[in-house]
The first five atom37 places (N, CA, C, CB, O) and aatype in JSON, in Angstrom:
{
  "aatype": [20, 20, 20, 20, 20, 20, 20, 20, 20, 20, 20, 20, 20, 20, 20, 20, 20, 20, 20, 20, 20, 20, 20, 20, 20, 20, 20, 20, 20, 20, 20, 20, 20, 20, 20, 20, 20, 20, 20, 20, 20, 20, 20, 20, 20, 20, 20, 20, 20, 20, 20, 20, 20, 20, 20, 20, 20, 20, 20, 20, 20, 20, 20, 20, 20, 20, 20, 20, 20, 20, 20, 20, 20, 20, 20, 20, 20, 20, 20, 20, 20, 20, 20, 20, 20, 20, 20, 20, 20, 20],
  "atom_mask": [
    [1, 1, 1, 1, 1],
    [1, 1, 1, 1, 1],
    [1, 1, 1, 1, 1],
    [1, 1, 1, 1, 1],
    [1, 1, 1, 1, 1],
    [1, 1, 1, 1, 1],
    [1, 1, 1, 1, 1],
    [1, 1, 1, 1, 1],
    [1, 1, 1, 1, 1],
    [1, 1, 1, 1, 1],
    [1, 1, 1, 1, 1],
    [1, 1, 1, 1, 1],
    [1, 1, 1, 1, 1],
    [1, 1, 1, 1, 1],
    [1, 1, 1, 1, 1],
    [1, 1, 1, 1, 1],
    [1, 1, 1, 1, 1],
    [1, 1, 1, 1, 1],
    [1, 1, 1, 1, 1],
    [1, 1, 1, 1, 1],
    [1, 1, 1, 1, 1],
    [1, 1, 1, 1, 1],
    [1, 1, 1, 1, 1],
    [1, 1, 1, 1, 1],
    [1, 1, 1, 1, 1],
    [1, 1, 1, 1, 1],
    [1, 1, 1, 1, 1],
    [1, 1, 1, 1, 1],
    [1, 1, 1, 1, 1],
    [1, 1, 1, 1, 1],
    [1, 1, 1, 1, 1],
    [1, 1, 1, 1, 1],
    [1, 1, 1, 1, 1],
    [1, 1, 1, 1, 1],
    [1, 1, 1, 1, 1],
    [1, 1, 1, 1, 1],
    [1, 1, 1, 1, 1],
    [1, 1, 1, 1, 1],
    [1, 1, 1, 1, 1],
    [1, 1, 1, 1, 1],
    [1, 1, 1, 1, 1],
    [1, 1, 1, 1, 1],
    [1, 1, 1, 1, 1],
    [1, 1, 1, 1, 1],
    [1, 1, 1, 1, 1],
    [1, 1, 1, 1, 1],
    [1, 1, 1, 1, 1],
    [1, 1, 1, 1, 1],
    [1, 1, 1, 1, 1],
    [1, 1, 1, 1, 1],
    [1, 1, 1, 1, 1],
    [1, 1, 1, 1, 1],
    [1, 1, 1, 1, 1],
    [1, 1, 1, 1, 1],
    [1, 1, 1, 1, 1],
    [1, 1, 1, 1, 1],
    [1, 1, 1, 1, 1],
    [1, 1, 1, 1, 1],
    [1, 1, 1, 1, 1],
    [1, 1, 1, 1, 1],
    [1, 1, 1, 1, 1],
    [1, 1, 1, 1, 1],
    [1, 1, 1, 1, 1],
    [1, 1, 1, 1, 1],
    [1, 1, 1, 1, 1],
    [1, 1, 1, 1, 1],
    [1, 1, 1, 1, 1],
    [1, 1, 1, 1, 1],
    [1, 1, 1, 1, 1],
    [1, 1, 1, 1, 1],
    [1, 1, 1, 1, 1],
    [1, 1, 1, 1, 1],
    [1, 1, 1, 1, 1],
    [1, 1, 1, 1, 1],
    [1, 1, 1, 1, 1],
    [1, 1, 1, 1, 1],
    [1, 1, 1, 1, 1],
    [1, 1, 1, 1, 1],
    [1, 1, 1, 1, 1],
    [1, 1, 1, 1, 1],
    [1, 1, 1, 1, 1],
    [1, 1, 1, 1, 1],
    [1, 1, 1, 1, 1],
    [1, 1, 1, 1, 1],
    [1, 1, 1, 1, 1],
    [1, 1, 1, 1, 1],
    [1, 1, 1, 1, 1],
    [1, 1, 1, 1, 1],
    [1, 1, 1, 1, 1],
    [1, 1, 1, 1, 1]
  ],
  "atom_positions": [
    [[102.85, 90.36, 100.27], [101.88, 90.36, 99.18], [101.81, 91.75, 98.55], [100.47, 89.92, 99.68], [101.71, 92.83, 99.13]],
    [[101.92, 91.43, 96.98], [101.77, 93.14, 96.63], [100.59, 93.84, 96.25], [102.57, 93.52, 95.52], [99.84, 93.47, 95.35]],
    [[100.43, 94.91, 96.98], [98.86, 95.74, 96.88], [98.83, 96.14, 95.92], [98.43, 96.87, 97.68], [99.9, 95.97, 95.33]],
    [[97.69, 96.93, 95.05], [97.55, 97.9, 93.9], [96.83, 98.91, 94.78], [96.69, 97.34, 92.45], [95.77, 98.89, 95.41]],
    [[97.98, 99.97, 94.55], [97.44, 101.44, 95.11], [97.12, 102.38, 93.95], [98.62, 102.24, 96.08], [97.66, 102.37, 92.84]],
    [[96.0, 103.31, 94.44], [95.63, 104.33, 93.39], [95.36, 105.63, 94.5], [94.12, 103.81, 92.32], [94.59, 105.59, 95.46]],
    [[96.27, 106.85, 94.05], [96.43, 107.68, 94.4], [95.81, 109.05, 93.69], [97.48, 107.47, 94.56], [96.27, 109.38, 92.6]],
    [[94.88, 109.76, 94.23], [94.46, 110.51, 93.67], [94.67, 112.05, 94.33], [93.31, 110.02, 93.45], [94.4, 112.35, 95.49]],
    [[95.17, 112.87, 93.39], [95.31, 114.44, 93.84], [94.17, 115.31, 93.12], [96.9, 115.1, 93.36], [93.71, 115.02, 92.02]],
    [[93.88, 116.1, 93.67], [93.46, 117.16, 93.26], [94.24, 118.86, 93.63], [92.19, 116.93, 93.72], [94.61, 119.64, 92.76]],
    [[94.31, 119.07, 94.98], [94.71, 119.86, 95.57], [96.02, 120.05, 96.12], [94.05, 119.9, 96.16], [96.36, 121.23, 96.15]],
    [[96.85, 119.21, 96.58], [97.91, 118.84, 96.97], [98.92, 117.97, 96.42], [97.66, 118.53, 97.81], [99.47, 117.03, 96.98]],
    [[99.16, 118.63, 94.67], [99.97, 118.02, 93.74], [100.92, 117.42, 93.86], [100.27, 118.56, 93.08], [101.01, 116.31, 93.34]],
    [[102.03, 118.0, 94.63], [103.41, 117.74, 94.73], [103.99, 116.89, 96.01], [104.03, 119.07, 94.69], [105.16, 116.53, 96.12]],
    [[102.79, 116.59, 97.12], [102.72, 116.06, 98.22], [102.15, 114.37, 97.16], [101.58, 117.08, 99.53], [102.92, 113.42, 97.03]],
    [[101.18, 114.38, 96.77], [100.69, 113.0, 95.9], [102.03, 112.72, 95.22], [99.28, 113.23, 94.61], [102.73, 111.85, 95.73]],
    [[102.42, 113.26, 94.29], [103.46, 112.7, 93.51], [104.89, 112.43, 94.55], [103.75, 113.81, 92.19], [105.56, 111.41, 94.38]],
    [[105.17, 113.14, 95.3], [106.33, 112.7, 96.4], [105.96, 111.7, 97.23], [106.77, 113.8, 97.34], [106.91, 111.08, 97.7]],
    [[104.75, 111.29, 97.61], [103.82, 109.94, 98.15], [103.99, 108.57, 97.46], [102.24, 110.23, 97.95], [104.44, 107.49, 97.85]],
    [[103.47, 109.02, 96.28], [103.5, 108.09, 95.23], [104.77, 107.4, 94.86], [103.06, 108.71, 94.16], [104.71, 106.21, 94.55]],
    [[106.08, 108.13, 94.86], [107.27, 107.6, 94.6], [107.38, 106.21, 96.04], [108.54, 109.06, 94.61], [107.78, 105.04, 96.07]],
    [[106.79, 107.14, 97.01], [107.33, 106.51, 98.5], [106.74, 105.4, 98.64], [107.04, 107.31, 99.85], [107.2, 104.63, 99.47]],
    [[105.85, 105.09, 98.06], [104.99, 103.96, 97.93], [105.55, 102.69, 97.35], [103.91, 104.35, 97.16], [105.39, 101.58, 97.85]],
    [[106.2, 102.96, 96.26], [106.92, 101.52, 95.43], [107.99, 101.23, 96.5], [107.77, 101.83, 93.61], [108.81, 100.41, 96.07]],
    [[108.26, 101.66, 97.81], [109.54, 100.82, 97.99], [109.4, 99.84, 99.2], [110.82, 101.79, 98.24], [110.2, 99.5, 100.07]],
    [[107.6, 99.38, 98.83], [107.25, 98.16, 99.28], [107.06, 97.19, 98.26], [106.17, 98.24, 100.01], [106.62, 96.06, 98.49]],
    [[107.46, 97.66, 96.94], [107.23, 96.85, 95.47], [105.53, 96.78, 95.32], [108.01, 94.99, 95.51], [104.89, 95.91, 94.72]],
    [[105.2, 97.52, 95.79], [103.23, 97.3, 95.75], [103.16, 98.05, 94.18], [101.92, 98.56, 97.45], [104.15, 98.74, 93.92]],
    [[102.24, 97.97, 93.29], [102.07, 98.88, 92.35], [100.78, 100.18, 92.47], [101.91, 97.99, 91.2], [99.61, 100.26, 92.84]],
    [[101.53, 100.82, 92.07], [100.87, 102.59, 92.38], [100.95, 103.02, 90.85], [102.11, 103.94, 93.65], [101.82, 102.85, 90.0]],
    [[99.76, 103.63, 90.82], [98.91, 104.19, 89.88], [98.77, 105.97, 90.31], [97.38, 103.25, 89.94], [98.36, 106.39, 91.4]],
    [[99.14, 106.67, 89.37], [98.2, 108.27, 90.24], [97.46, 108.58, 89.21], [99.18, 109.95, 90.77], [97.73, 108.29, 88.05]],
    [[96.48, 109.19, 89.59], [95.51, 110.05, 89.26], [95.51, 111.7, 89.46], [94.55, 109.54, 89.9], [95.53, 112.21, 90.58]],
    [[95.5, 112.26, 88.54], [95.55, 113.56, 88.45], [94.15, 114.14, 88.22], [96.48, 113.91, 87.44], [93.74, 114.11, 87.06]],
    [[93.46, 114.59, 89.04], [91.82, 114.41, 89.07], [91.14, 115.96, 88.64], [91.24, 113.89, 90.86], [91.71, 116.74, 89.4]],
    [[90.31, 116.64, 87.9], [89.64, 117.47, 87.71], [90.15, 119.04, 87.27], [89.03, 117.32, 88.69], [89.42, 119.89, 86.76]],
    [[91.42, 119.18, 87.57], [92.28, 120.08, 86.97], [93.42, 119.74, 86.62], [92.46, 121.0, 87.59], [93.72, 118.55, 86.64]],
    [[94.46, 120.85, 86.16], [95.52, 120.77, 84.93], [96.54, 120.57, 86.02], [95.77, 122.24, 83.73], [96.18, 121.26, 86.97]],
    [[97.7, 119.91, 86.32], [98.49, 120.05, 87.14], [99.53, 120.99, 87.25], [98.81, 119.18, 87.19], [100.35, 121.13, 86.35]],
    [[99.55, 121.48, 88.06], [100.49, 122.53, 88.05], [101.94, 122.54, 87.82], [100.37, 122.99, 89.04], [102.81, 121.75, 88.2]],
    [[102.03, 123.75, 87.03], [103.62, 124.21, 86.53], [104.74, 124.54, 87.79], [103.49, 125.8, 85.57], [104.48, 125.69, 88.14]],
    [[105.53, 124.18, 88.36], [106.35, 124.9, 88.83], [107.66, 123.4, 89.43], [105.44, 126.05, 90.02], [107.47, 122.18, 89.5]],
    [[108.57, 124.01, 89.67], [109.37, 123.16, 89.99], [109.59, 121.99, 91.01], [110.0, 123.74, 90.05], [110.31, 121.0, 90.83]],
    [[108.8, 122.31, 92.16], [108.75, 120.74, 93.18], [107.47, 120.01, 92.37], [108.25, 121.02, 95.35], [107.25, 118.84, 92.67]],
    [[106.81, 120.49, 91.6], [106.28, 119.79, 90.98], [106.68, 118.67, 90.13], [105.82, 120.41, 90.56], [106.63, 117.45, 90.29]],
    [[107.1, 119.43, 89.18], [107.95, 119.27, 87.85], [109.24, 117.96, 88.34], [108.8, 121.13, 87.36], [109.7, 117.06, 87.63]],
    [[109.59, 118.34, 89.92], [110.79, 117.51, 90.13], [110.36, 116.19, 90.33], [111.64, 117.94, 91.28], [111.01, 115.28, 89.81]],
    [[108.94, 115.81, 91.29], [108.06, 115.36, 91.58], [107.78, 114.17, 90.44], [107.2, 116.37, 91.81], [108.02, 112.96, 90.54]],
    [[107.16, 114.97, 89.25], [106.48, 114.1, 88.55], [107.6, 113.75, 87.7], [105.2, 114.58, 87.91], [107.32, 112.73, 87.07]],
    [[109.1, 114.33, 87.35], [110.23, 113.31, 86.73], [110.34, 111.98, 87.64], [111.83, 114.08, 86.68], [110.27, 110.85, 87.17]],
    [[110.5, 112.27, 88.94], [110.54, 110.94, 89.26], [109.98, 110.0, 89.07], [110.54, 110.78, 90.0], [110.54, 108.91, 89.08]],
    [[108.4, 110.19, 88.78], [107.25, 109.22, 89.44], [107.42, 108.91, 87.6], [105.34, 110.01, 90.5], [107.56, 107.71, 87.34]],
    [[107.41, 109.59, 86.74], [107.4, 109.47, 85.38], [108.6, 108.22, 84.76], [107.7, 111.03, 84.86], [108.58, 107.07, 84.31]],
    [[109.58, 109.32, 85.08], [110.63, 108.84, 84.58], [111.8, 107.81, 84.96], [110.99, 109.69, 84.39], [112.39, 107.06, 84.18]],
    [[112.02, 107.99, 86.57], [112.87, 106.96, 87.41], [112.15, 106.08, 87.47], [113.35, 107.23, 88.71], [112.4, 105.12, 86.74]],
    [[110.9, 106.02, 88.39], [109.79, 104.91, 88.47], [108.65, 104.05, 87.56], [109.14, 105.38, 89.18], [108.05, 103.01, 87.82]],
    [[108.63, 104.98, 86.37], [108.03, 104.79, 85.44], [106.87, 104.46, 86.03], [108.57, 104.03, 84.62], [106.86, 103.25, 85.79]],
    [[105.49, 104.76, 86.86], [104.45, 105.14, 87.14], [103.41, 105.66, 86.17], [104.73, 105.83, 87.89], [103.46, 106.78, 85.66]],
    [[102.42, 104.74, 85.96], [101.4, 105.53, 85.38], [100.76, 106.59, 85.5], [100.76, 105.13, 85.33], [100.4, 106.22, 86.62]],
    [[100.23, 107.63, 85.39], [100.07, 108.91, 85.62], [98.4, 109.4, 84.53], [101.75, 109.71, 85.14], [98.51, 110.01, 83.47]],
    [[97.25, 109.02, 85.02], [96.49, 109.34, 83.99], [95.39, 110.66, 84.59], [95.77, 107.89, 83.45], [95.55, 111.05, 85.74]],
    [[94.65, 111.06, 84.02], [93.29, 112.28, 84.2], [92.65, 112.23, 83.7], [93.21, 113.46, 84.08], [92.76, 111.56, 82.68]],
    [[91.43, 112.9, 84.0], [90.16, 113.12, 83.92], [90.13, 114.34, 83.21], [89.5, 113.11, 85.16], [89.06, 114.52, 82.62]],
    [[91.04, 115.32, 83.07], [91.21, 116.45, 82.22], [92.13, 116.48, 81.49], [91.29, 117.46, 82.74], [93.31, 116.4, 81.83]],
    [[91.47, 116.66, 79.78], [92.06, 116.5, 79.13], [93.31, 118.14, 79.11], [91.1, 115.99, 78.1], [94.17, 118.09, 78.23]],
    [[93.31, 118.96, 79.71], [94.27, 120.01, 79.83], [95.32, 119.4, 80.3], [93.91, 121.12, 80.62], [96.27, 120.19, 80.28]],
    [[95.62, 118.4, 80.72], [96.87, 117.57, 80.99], [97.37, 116.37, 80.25], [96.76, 117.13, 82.17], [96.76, 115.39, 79.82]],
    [[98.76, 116.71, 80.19], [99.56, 115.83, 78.89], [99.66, 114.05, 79.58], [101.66, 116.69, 78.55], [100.37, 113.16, 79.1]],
    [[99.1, 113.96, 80.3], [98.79, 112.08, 80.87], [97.43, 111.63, 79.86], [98.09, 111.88, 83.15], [96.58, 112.29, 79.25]],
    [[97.71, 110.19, 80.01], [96.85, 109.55, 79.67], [95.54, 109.82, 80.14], [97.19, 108.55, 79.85], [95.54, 109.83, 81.37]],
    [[94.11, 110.12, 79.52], [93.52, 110.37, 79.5], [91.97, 109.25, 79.85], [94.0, 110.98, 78.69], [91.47, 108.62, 78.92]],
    [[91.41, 109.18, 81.25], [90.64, 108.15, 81.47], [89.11, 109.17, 81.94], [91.43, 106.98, 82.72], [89.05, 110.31, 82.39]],
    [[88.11, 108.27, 81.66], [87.02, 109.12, 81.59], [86.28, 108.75, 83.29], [85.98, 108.69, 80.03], [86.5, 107.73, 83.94]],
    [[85.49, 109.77, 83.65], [85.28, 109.17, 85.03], [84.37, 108.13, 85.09], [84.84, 110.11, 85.96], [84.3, 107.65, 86.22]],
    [[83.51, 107.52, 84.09], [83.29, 106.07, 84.29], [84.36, 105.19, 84.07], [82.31, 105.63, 83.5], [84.5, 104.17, 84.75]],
    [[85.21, 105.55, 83.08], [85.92, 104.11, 83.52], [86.81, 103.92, 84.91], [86.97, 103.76, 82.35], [87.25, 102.96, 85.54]],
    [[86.82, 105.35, 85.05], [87.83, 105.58, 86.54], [87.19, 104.86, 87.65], [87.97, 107.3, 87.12], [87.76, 104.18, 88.51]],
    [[85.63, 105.15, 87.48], [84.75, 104.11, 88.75], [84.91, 102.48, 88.72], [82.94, 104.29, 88.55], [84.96, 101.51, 89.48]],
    [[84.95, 102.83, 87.27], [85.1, 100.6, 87.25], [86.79, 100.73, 87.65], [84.79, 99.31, 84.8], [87.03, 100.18, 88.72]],
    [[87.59, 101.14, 87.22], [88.87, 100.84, 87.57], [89.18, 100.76, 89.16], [89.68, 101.85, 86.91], [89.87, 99.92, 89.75]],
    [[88.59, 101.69, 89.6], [88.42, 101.68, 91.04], [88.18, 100.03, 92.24], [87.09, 102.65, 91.06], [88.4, 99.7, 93.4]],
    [[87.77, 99.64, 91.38], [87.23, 97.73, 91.71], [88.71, 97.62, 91.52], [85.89, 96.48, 90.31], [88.87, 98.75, 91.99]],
    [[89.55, 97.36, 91.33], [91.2, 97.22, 91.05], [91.6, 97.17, 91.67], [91.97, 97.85, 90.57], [92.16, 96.09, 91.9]],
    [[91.77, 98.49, 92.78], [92.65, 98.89, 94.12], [92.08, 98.05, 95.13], [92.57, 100.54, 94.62], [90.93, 97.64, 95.27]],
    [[93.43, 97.85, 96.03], [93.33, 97.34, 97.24], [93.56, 98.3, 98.17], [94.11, 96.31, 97.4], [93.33, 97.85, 99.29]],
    [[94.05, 99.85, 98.2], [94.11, 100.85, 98.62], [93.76, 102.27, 97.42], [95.38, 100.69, 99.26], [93.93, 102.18, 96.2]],
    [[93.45, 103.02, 97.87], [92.95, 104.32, 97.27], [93.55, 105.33, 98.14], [91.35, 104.47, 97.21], [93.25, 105.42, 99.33]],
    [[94.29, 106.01, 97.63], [94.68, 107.21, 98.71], [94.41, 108.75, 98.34], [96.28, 107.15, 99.0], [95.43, 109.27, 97.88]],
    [[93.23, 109.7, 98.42], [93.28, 110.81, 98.22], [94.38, 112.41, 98.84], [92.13, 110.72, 98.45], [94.95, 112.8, 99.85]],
    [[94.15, 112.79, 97.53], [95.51, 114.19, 98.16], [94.39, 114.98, 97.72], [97.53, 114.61, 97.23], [94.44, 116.21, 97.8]]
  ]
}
């Protein structure tokens, strides 16, 4: 049966997005969340979020608009939250 996971980072960017890839290869669908700050510049990052972006094509949204993702406000993030069958914080 396939779950809907929602993954949320704050602190531990590049560990969520290398998670997040690892997650689809139960075919479950994964969502991340990039939560309260800008995500960081640097390359395991950067390598990170091509995958989850671009190979996996993963949604990728925030709560701060200083980041180039889709942009969700934290009420709707609470109702969206009713969605998941798992939630995983980073």
């Amino acid at each position: 049966m396939t779950k809907k996971i929602a993954v949320f980072t704050r602190d531990r960017q590049a560990e969520a997005l290398r998670m997040s890839g690892g997650l689809t290869l139960l075919d479950d669908k994964v969502e991340v969340y990039v939560l309260d700050r800008k995500l960081e510049d640097n390359k395991v990052i950067n390598k990170h979020l091509d995958m989850v972006q671009n190979m996996l094509e993963l949604p990728v949204l925030t709560n701060c608009r200083d980041n180039k993702f889709e942009y969700i406000s934290n009420e709707e993030l609470a109702d969206k939250m009713l969605e998941y069958d798992i939630v995983i914080p980073y």
